[in-house]
C-alpha positions as CSV (number, residue, x, y, z in Angstrom):
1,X,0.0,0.0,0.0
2,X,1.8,3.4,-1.0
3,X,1.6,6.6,1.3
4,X,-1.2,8.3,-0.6
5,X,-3.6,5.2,-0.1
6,X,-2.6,5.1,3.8
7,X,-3.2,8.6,3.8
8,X,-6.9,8.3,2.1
9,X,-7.6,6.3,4.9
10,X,-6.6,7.6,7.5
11,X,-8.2,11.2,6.5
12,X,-11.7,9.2,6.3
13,X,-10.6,7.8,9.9
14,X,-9.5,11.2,11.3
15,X,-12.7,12.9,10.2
16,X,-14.8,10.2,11.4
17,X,-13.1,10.6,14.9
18,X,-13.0,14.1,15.5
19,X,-16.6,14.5,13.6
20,X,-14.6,17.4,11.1
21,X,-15.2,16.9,7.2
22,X,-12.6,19.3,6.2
23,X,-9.6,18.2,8.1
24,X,-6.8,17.9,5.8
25,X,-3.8,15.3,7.5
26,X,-0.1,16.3,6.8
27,X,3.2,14.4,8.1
28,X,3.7,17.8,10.6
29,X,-0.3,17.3,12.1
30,X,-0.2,16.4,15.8
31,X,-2.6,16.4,18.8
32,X,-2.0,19.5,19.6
33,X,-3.1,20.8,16.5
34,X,-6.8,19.5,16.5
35,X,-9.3,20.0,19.1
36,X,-11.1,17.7,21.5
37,X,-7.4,15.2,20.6
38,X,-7.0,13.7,24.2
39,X,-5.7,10.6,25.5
40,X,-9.6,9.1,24.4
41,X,-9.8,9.8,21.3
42,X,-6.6,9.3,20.8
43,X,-7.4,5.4,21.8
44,X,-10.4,5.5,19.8
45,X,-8.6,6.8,16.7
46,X,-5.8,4.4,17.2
47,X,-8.5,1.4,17.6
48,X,-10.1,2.6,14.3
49,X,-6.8,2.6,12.1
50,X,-6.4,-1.2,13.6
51,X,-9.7,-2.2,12.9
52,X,-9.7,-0.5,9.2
53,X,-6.2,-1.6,8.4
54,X,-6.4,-4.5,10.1
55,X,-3.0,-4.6,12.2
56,X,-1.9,-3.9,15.5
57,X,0.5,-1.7,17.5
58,X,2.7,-2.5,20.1
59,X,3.5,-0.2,22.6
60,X,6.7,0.9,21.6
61,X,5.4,1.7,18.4
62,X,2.8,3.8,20.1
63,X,5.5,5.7,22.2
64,X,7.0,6.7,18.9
65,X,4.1,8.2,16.7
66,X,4.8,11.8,17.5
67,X,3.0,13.4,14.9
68,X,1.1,11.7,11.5
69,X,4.1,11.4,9.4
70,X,5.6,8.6,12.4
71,X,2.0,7.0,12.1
72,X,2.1,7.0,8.2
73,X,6.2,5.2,8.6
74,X,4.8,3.0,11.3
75,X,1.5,2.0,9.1
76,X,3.5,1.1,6.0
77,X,6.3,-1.0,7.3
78,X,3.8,-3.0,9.1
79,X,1.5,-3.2,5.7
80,X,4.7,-3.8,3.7
């Protein structure tokens, strides 16, 4: 799966999980940048990506996603 595709995806995830149709991802976007992003949605949003993509993270990889570009590197070398 290449980068844009993972990217489709996850922008239909994000939106769903925030409940905001016109929010655009980039590899810079982090929780800080998006309202109502807390440690519950953030577990919801992760659970969603799992669930869509069907694959799991381990913790480590968890502790490293620091903004969506790391999730995006994280997604594909598990996809790939």
């Amino acid at each position: 799966m290449e980068k844009s595709e993972i990217t489709d995806r996850l922008t239909t995830i994000f939106r769903k999980t925030f409940s905001e149709d016109s929010l655009v991802l980039s590899d810079e976007l982090t929780a800080n940048d998006i309202d109502h992003w807390d440690s519950l949605t953030h577990m919801i949003l992760i659970s969603e990506i799992e669930k869509d993509l069907n694959i799991v993270f381990k913790l480590k990889e968890l502790n490293k996603m620091k903004n969506v570009g790391a999730l995006i590197e994280i997604i594909t070398t598990k996809i790939n």
